[in-house]
C-alpha positions as CSV (number, residue, x, y, z in Angstrom):
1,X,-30.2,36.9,15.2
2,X,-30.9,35.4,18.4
3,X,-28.1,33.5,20.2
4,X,-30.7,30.3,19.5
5,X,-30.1,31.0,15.8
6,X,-26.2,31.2,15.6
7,X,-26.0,28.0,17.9
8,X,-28.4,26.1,15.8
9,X,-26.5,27.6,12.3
10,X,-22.9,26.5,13.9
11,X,-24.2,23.3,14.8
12,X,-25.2,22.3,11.2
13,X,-22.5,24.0,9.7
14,X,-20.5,21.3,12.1
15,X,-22.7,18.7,11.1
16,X,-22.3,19.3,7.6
17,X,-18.4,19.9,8.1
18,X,-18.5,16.1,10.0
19,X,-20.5,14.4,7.4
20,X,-18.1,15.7,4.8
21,X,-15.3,14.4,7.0
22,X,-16.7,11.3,7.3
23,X,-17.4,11.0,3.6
24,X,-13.9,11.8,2.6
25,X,-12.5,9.3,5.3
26,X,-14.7,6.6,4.1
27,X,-13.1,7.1,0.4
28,X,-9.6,6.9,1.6
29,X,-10.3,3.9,3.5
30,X,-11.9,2.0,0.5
31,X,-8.9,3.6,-2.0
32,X,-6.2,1.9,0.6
33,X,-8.3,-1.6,0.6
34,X,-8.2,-1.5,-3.3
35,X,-4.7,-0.6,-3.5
36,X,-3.7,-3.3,-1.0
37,X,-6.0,-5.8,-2.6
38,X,-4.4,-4.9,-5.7
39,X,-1.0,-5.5,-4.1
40,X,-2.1,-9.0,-3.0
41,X,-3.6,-9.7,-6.5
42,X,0.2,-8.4,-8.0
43,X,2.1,-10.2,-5.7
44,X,0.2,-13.5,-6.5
45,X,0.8,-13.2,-10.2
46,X,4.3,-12.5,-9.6
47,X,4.7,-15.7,-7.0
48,X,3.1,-18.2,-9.7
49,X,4.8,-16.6,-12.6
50,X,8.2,-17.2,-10.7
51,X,6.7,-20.3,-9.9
52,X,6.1,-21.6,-13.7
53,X,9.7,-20.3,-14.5
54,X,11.1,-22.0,-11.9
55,X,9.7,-25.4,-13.1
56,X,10.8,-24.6,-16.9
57,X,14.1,-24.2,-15.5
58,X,14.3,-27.7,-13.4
59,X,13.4,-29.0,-16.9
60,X,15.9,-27.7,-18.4
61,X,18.4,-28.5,-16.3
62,X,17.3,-32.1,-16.2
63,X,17.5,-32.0,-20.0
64,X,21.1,-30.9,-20.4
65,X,22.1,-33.0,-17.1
66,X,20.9,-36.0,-19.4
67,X,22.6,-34.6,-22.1
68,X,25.5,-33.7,-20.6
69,X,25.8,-37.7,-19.0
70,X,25.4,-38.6,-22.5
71,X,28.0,-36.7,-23.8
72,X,30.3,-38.0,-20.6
73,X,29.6,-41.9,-21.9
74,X,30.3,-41.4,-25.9
């Protein structure tokens, strides 16, 4: 084999080494975009579901402040 051929073999070998790089790369990238978006998505559901518990407890507290008042008067 000529030194012609063994350049030109290494050189695709490192072509096909790079695209595989760049293939692998591009899947970690788009794994760590859906994992953060999933984060987001997660901490949303978490922020309105404290959210809606919050405001069932002001509710109660109102009712039992009113009861509580009620109570004081009798």
């Amino acid at each position: 084999a000529s030194s012609s051929d063994v350049r030109t073999a290494i050189t695709e070998k490192l072509e096909k080494v790079k695209n595989q790089w760049d293939s692998t790369q591009h899947g970690v990238e788009l794994r760590q975009q859906q994992l953060r978006q999933q984060q987001l998505e997660d901490m949303i559901i978490d922020s309105l579901q404290w959210d809606d518990h919050r405001e069932e407890t002001e509710e109660l507290m109102r009712k039992y402040e009113a009861r509580f008042y009620i109570l004081q008067q009798a």
